[in-house]
C-alpha positions in Angstrom: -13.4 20.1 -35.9 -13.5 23.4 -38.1 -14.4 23.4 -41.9 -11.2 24.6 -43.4 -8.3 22.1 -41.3 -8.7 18.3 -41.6 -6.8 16.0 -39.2 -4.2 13.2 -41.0 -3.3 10.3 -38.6 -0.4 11.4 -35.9 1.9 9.0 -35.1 2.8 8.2 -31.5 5.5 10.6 -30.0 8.1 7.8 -29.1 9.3 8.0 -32.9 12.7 8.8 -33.9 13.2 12.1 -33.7 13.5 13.8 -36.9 16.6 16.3 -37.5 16.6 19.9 -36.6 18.8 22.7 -37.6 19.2 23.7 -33.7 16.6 26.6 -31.9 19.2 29.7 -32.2 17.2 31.3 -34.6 14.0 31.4 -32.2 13.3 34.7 -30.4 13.8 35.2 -26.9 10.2 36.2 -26.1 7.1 36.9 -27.6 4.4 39.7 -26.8 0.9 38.1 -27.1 -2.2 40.4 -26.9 -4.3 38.1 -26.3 -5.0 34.5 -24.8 -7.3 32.1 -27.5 -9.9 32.0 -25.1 -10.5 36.1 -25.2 -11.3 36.2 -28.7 -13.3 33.7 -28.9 -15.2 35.0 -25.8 -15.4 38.3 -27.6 -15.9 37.6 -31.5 -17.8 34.1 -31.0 -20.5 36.0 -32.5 -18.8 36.9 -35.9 -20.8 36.3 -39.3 -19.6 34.6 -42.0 -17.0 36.4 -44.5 -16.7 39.4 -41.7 -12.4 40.9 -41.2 -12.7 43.2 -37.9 -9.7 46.0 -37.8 -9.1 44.2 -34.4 -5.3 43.3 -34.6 -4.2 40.6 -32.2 -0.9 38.6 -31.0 -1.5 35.1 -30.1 0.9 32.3 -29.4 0.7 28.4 -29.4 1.1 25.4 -30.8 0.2 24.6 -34.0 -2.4 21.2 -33.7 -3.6 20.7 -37.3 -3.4 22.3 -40.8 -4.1 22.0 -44.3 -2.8 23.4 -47.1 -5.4 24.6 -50.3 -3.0 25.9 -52.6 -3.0 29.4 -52.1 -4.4 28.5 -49.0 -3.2 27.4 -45.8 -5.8 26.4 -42.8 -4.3 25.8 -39.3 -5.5 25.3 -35.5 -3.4 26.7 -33.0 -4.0 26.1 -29.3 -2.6 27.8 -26.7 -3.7 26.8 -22.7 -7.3 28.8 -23.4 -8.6 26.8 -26.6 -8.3 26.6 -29.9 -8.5 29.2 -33.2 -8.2 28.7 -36.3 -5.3 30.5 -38.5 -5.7 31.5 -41.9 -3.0 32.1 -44.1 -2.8 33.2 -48.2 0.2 33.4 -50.1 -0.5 36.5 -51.3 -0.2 38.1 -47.7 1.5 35.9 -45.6 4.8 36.4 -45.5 6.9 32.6 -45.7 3.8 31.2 -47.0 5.9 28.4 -47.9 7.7 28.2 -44.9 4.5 28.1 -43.3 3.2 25.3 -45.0 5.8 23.0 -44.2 5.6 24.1 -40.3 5.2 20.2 -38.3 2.2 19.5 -36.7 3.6 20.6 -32.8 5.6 23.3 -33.9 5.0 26.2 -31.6 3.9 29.7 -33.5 3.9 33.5 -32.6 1.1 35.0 -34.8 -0.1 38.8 -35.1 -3.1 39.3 -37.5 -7.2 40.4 -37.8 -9.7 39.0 -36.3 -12.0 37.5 -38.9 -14.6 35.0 -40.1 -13.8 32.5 -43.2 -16.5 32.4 -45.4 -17.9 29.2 -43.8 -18.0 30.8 -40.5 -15.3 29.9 -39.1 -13.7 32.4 -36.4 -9.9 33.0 -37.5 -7.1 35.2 -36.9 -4.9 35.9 -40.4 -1.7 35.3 -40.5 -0.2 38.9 -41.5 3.3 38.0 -39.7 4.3 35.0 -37.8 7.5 33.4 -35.8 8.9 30.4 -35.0 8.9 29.8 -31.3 9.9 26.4 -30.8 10.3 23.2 -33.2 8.7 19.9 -32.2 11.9 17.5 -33.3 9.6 14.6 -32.3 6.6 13.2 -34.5 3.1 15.1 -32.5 0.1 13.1 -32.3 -3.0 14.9 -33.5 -6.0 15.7 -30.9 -8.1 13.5 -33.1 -5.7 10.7 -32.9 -4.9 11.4 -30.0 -2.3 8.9 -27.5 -3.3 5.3 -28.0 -0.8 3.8 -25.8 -1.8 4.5 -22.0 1.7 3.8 -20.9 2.6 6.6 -23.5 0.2 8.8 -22.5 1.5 8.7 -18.6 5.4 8.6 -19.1 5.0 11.6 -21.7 2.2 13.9 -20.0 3.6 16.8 -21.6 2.5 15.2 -24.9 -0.8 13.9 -23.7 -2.1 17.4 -21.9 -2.1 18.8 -26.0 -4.1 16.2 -27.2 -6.2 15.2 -24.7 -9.2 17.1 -23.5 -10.3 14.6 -20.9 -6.7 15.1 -19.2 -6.7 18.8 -18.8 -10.0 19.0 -18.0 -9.3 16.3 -15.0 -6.2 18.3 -14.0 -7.9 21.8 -13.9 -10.2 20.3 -11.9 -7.6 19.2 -9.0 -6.4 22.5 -9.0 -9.8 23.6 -8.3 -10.4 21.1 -5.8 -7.2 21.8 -3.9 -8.3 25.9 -4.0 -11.1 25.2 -2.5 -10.7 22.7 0.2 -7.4 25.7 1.1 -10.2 28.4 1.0 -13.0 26.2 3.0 -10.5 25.7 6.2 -8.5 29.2 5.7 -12.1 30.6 6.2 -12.8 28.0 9.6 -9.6 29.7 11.0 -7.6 26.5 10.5 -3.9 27.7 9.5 -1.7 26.0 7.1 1.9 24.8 8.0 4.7 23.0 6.6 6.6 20.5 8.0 9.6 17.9 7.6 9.2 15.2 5.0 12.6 14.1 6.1 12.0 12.5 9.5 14.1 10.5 12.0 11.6 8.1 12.5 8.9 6.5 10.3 5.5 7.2 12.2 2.2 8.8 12.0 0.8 5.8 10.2 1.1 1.9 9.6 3.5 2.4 6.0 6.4 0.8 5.1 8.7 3.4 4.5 11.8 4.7 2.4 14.9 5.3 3.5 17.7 7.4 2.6 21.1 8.5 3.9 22.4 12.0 5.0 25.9 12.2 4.4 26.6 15.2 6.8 25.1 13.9 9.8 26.3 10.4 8.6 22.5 9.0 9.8 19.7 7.1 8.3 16.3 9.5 7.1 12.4 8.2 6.2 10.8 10.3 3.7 7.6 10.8 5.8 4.9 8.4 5.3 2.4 11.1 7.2 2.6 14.7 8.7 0.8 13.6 11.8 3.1 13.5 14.4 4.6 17.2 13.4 1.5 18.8 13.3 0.0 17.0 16.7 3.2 19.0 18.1 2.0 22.5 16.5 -1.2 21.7 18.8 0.9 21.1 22.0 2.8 24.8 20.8 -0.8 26.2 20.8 -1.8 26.4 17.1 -5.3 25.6 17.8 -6.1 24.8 14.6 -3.4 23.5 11.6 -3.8 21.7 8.9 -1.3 20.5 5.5 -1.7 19.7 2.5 1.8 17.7 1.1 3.3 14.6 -0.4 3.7 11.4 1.4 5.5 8.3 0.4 4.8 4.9 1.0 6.8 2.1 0.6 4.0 -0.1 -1.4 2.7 -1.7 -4.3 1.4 0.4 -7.4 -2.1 0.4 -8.2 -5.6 1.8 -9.9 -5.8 3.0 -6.1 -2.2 3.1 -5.2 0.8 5.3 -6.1 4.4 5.1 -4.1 3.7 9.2 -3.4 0.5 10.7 -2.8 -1.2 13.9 -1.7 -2.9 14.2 1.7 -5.0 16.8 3.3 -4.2 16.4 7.2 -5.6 18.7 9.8 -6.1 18.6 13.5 -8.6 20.9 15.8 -7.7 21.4 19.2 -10.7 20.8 21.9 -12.8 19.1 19.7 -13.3 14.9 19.3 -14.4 12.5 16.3 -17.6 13.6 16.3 -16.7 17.2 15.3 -14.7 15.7 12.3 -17.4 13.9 11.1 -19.6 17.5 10.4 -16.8 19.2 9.3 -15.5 16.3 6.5 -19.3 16.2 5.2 -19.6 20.0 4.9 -15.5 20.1 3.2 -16.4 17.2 0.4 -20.1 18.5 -0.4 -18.6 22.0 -0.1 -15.8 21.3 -2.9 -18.1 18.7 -4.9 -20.5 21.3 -5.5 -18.2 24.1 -6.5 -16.1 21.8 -8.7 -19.2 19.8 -10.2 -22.3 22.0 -10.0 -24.0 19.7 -7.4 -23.6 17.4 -4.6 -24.5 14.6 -6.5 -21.6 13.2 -8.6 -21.9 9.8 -11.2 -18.6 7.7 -10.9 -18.2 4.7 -12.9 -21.3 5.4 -14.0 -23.4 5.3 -10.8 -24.4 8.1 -8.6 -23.4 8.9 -5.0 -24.9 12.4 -3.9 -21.7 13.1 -1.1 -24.8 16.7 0.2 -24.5 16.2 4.5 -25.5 14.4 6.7 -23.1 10.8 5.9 -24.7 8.2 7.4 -22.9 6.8 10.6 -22.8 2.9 10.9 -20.0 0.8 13.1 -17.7 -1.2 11.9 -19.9 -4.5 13.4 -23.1 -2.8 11.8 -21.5 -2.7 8.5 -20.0 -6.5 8.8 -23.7 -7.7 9.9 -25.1 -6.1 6.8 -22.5 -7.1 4.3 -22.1 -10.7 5.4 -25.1 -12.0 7.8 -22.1 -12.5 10.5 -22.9 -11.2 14.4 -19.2 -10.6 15.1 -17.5 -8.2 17.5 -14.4 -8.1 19.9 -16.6 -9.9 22.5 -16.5 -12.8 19.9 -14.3 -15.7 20.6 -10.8 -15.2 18.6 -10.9 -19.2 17.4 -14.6 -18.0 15.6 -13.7 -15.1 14.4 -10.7 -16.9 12.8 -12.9 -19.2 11.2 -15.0 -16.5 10.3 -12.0 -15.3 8.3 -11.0 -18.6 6.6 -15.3 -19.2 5.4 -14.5 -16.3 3.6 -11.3 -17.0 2.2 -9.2 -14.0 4.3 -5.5 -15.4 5.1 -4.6 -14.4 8.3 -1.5 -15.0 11.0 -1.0 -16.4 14.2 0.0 -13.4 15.4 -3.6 -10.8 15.2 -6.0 -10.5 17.9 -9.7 -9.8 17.6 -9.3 -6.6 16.4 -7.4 -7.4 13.7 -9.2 -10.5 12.7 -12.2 -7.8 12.5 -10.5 -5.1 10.5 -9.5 -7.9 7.8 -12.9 -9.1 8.1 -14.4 -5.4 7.2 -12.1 -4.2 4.5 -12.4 -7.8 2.6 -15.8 -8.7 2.9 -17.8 -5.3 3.3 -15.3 -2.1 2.6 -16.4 -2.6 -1.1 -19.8 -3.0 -1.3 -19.9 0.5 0.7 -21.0 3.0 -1.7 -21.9 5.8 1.1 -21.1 8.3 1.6 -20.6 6.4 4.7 -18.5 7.2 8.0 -17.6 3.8 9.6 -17.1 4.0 13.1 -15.6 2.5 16.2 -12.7 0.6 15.2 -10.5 -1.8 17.5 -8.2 0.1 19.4 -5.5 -2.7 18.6 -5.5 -1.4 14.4 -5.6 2.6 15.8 -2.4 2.8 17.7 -2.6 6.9 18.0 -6.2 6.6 18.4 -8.1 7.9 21.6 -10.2 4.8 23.4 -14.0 5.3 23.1 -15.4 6.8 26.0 -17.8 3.5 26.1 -16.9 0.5 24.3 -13.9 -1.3 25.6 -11.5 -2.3 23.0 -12.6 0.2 20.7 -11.3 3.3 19.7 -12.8 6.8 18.5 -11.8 6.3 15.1 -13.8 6.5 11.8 -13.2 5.9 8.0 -15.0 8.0 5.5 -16.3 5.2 2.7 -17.3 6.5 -0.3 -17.4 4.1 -4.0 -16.2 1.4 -2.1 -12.8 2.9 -0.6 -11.5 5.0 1.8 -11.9 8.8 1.5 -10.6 9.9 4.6 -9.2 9.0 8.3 -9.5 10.0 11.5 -10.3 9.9 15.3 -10.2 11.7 18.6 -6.6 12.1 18.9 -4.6 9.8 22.1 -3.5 12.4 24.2 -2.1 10.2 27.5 1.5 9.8 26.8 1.9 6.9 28.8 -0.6 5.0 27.2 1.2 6.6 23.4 4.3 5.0 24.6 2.4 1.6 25.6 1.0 1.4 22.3 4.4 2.4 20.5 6.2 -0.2 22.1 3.9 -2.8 21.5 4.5 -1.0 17.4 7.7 -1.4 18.2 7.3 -5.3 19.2 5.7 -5.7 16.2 8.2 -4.1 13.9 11.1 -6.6 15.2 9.2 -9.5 14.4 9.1 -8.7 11.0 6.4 -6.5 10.4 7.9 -3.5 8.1 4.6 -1.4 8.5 4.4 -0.9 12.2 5.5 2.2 14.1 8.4 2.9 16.0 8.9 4.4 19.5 9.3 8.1 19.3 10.4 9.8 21.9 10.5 13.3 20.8 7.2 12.9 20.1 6.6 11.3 23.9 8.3 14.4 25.3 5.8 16.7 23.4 2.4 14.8 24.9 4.8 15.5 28.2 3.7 19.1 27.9 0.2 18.3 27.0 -1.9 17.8 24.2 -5.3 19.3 24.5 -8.7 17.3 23.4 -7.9 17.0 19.7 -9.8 15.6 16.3 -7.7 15.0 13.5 -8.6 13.7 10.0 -6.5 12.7 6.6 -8.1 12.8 3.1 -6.6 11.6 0.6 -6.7 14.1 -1.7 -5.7 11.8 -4.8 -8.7 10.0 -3.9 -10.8 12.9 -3.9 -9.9 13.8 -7.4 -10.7 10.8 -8.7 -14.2 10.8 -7.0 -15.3 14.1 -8.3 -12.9 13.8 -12.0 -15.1 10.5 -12.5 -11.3 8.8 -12.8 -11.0 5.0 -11.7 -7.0 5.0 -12.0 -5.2 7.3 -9.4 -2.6 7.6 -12.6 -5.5 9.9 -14.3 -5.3 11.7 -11.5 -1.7 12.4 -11.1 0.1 14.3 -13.3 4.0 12.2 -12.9 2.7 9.2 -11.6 5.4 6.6 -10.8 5.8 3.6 -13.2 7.9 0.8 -13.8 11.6 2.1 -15.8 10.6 2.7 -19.3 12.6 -0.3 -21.1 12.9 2.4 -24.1 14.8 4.4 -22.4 
């Protein structure tokens, strides 16, 4: 805090509003000279008691202030930082008026740069304007929001008073720069494409549904850009990659929101294995731009993300994490009764390869803390997945693990569109006997393989995810700036 302004408690922002006298009287622009940033950048330096004949225009809100008689002390913070403002009766004109300004209150200043006597880097107030009232109570950043629900159904609030949520925020801006610049650079070109589809598919989701009037049909909000940008490869873009909302169907979470960001991209003529160098080299790549280093702490424990990732399958890791020798060659009855020793509800319905997935992501998923890619999952769980060249039953898939949850997915893409439609039928079985999640049959997307799909790796990362790895944020809704909540019974 400075030496001259003082915080007073802030009340939350869901108060009554207080009354206004309207916003006609506001300007219809200002002209600022500078942000707060650049004269702090340039006069940091300034001694004690010093006035420069530097004249500068700034514009902000208004964040604390107290009045000294004759003297008025005020912060005002703009997206840059924070300066303070110094005002006198004797040469501020509405010094009264400028007294009774509300914490909030956005303010057009134009004054000298200058130093308070205690040091403190100002600009005076030799004119100022009203650029918006705040008609609700502002909290104070000392104060802060104490209500987390507050804090994410009013964002616009929280971003002035909390440093921890800008910060977080800048920093997924930065993150999504540079993951853009990393594949932009490997020659990988970003598209765009429908997140109104047909048909629910590209991943196990439940999805939702809306309604087109003019074509009098039924639309999914996509629950994953795979099967669009698997089609770019048939055109002949080689190498394609997007980074866009998807929407799930599910249950809200600390890992979990309804919509979500994902980074999906697929290489043609190149397999799993390919993937797996170039998701090391894109994490450690944006980690140690964003952070400094490769090594990152998160919830207070360090994982260093630098390549290589070890490589372990999905049997390895279940060994390690549980003392059990289990694999697809194991007996469905045992590995049902593997399930139930360790309190897994299963159905009827799963194979082995299902049994072994619940198995994994109960009893060993969270005890990863990697960075590990976990390989060779059943083919019966990877329905778009390319079988491995030599273990039977398995596919070429792997999950990237890192903090106990899953960073990113991908395989060596199915190309055979007979086997596809094999595997979307058996979805498709699935799906009428209740299971919302699984896939349908696609046959657009059948007609496309048709033509032929080269050798191709894909990978999603959950970008959300990433955020909250490298923001050291343990709730995706610290990561997201609208994330969806329950209806606000205020409202």
């Amino acid at each position: 805090m400075n030496d001259d302004a003082s915080p007073a408690p802030g009340p939350e922002p869901d108060a009554p509003a207080k009354v206004t006298s309207g916003q006609d009287d506001v300007p219809y622009r200002f002209e600022r000279s500078h942000a707060v940033g650049d004269i702090t950048e340039a006069f940091g330096g300034l001694e004690a008691g010093v006035e420069t004949d530097t004249t500068v225009s700034v514009a902000g809100r208004l964040m604390l202030r107290r009045d000294q008689g004759r003297l008025a002390f005020g912060t005002l913070q703009d997206a840059s930082g924070r300066i303070q403002l110094f005002a006198t009766a004797a040469s501020t004109p509405g010094f009264e008026q400028f007294t009774a300004l509300s914490i909030g209150d956005w303010l057009g200043v134009r004054g000298a740069v200058m130093a308070t006597r205690r040091g403190e880097l100002s600009v005076r107030v030799d004119e100022w304007v009203l650029l918006a009232r705040a008609g609700r109570p502002f909290p104070d950043k000392w104060h802060g929001l104490t209500d987390p629900d507050t804090r994410y159904r009013q964002r616009y609030v929280d971003l002035w008073v909390s440093d921890d949520a800008r910060d977080a925020f800048a920093r997924r801006s930065q993150i999504l720069t540079g993951l853009r610049r990393r594949l932009d650079e490997q020659g990988f070109v970003e598209v765009e494409t429908p997140m109104l589809h047909p048909i629910p598919g590209g991943a196990a989701a439940r999805p939702f549904v809306t309604h087109h009037e003019a074509l009098h049909a039924d639309l999914y909000l996509r629950v994953a850009p795979e099967l669009y940008l698997k089609r770019l490869v048939v055109g002949g873009m080689e190498r394609v990659y997007e980074i866009g909302r998807v929407f799930r169907n599910e249950g809200i979470s600390t890992r979990h929101n309804p919509e979500f960001t994902m980074l999906e991209l697929y290489w043609a003529y190149a397999d799993h294995t390919d993937i797996m160098e170039l998701t090391e080299n894109l994490v450690a790549g944006v980690a140690a731009e964003v952070c400094g280093s490769t090594a990152v702490v998160y919830d207070g424990r360090e994982v260093d993300l630098a390549p290589p990732w070890r490589r372990a399958t999905m049997d390895e890791v279940i060994a390690e994490h549980t003392g059990a020798e289990v694999s697809l060659d194991t007996p469905r009855p045992e590995l049902a009764a593997r399930c139930d020793s360790l309190g897994i509800a299963t159905e009827e319905g799963w194979g082995a390869g299902k049994l072994l997935l619940e198995i994994y992501e109960k009893a060993a998923e969270p005890h990863l803390w990697g960075p590990v890619f976990v390989t060779d999952y059943p083919a019966e769980v990877s329905p778009l997945s390319r079988r491995h060249r030599s273990r039977p039953g398995y596919a070429e898939r792997f999950e990237g693990i890192v903090a106990g949850r899953e960073l990113c997915n991908a395989f060596t893409e199915l190309v055979d569109p007979v086997e596809q439609r094999s595997r979307f039928e058996a979805q498709a079985a699935l799906r009428a006997a209740g299971d919302e999640e699984a896939m349908l049959v696609d046959e657009d997307y059948l007609r496309a393989l048709d033509y032929g799909l080269p050798p191709t790796g894909g990978l999603g990362i959950g970008v959300d995810r990433l955020v909250m790895l490298l923001t050291d944020t343990q709730a995706i809704r610290d990561a997201v700036l609208f994330p969806t909540l329950r209806p606000d019974p205020s409202a």
